[in-house]
Steps between C-alpha positions, in 0.01 A plus 500: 500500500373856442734749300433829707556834371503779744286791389574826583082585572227322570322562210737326273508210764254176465552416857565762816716310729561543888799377688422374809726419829355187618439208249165376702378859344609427149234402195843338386795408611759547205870404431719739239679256273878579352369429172237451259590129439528389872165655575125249510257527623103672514616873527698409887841540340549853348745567285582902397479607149621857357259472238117521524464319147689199667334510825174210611399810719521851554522599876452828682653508879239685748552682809164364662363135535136656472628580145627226338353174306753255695754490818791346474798390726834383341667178630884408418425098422245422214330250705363730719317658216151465408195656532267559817146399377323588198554845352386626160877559386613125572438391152570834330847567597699209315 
């Protein structure tokens, strides 16, 4: 489970992110969990934080896929999330 943090630039972001429309188009596919204690996983479930000192991750949302470190699509069941292939931020997000 990753902690995110939403960053208001991406200079105080570790990862520039890129929501996509499609899921074949995705890096990863990821699922928002209602809380921090129903959440698992390797960084597919997200769950918001308010705080960058309790956050696994600090993201910055991009207007351009040619811009970002990672595309993701959201899904509504946690089974359906996971990653698409390797990508340098798979082990980095949790």
């Amino acid at each position: 489970m990753a902690k995110v943090f939403v960053a208001d630039s991406q200079y105080d972001a570790d990862v520039k992110v890129f929501k996509v429309s499609l899921g074949y188009d995705a890096d990863l596919c990821v699922h928002v969990a209602d809380s921090q204690y129903d959440a698992e996983g390797k960084g597919e479930e997200w769950f918001y934080v308010d705080s960058q000192y309790d956050a696994t991750v600090k993201v910055c949302w991009v207007d351009s896929q040619y811009d970002c470190d990672l595309k993701v699509f959201f899904v509504d069941n946690k089974y359906d999330a996971g990653w698409k292939g390797g990508n340098k931020w798979q082990q980095r997000l949790a």
